[in-house]
C-alpha positions in Angstrom: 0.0 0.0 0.0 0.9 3.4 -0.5 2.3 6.1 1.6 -0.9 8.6 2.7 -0.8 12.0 4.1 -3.9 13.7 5.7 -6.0 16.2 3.6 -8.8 16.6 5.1 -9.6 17.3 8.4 -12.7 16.2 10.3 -14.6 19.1 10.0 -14.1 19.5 6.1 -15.3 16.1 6.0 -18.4 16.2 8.8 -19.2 18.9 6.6 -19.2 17.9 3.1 -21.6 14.9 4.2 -23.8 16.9 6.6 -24.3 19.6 3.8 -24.8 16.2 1.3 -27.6 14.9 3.6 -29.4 18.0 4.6 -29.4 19.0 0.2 -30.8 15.7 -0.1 -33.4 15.9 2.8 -34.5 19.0 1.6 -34.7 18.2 -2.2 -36.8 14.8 -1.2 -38.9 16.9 1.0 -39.7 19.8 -0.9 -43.0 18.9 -2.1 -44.9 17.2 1.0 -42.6 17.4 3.7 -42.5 21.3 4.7 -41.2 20.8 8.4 -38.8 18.3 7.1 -37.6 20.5 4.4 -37.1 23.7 6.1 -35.1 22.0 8.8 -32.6 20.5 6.3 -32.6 24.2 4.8 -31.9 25.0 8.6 -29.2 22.5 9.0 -27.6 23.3 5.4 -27.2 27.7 6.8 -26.1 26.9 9.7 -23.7 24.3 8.1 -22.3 27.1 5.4 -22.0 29.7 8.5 -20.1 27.1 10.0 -17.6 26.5 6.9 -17.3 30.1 5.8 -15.5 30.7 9.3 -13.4 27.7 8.8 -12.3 28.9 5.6 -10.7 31.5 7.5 -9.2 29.6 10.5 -9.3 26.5 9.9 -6.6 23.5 8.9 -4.1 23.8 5.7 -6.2 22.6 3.1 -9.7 23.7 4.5 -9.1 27.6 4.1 -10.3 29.3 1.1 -6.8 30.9 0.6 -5.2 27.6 0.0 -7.7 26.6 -2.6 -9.2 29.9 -4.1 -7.2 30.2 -7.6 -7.5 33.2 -10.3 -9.9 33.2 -13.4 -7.0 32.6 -15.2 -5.3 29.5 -13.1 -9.2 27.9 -13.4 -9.0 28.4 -17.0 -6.0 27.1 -17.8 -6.4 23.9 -16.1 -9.7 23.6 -17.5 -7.2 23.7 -21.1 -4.9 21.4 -19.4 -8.1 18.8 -18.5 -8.8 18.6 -22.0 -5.9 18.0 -22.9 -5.3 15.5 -20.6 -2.0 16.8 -18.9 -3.5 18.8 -15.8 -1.6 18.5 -12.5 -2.4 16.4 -9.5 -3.0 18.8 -6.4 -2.9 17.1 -2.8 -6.0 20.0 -1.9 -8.1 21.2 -4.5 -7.4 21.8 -7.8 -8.4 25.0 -9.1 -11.4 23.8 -10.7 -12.5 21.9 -7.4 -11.7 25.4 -5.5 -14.5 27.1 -8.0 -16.7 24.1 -7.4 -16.8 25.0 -3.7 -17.0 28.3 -4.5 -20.1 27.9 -6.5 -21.8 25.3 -4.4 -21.6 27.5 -1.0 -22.7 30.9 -2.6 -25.9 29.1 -4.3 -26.1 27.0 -1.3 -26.3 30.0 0.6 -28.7 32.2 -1.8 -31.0 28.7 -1.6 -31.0 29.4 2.6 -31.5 32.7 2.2 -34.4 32.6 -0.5 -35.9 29.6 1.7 -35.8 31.5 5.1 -36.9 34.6 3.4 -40.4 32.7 2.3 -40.9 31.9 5.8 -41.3 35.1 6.6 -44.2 37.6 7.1 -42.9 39.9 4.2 -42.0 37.5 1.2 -45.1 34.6 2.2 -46.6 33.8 -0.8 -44.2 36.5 -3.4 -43.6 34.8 -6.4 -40.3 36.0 -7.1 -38.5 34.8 -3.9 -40.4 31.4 -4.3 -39.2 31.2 -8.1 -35.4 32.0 -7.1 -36.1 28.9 -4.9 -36.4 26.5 -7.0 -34.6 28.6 -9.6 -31.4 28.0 -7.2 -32.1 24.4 -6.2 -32.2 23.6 -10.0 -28.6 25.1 -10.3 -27.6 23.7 -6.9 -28.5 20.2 -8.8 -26.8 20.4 -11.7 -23.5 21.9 -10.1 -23.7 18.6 -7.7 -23.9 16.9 -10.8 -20.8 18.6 -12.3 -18.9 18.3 -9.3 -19.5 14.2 -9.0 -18.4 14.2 -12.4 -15.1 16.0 -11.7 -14.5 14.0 -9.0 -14.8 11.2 -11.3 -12.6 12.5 -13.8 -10.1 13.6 -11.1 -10.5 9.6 -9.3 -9.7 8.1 -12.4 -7.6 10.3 -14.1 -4.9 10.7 -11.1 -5.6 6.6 -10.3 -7.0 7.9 -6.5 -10.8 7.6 -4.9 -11.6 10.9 -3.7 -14.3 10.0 -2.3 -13.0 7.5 -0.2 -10.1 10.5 0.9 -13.6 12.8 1.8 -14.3 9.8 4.0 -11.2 9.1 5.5 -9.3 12.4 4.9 -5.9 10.7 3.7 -5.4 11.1 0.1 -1.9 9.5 -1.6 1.4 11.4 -0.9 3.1 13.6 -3.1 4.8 12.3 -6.0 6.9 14.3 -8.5 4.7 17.2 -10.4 2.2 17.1 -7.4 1.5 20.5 -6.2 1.1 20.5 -2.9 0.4 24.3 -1.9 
């Protein structure tokens, strides 16, 4: 077996399957189950809160710094995807670091839109209940782009990432890695 090296700590990890479960709750619920679905909405706010300050402060590869690359890093190993030379990184790559990106700020627009049509002001106002779903929609298909990149990314680099957001231990750094 292979030398390992931890990646992800056990927050990231608590995390990326609480926020999993609570989606899921609330995307099976949303039709019949109103308590049901607006305490998995609960549960996925109180979750992002939770990351965005451990973005800030929290272990190596969990901070937004570490992961957070420039339009123009994203873009070029986007190129370098396609053409199927694109580095392995021990954290995110730069399109993973995006994916976060994306999921938390519609994540967190689908809390906000949801709490908002709780309330006395926006009960019943089409708009906010149309950005909803509008949101949820999006949410879906970025989940759906992101299993897919960590497909590509698992076979492509010949390591289960989703066994590493279980266990948070991905392979050590071989020569080419990036590590930072």
């Amino acid at each position: 077996m292979s030398a390992t090296v931890k990646v992800w700590d056990p927050f990231v990890r608590v995390f990326h399957w609480c926020l999993v479960a609570s989606f899921a709750i609330a995307w099976a619920s949303s039709e019949d189950g109103r308590n049901l679905h607006q305490w998995a909405g609960y549960a996925a706010a109180s979750l992002i809160a939770l990351r965005l300050v451990w973005g800030v402060a929290g272990s190596r590869y969990a901070r937004f710094g570490q992961f957070l690359r420039t339009p123009r890093s994203v873009a070029g190993y986007l190129i370098d995807i396609l053409k199927g030379r694109e580095a392995r990184y021990l954290g995110h790559n730069p399109a993973g670091g995006l994916m976060i990106l994306a999921l938390i700020t519609v994540m967190a627009g689908l809390c906000l839109t949801g709490w908002l049509y709780t309330t006395d002001a926006f009960w019943g106002v089409d708009w906010v209940e149309e950005t909803h779903e509008a949101l949820a929609n999006i949410l879906l298909a970025l989940v759906g782009l992101h299993v897919a990149g960590v497909v590509v990314a698992s076979l492509r680099h010949r390591e289960n990432l989703v066994r590493a957001m279980f266990t948070g231990r991905k392979r050590a750094p071989g020569r080419g890695d990036i590590t930072a």
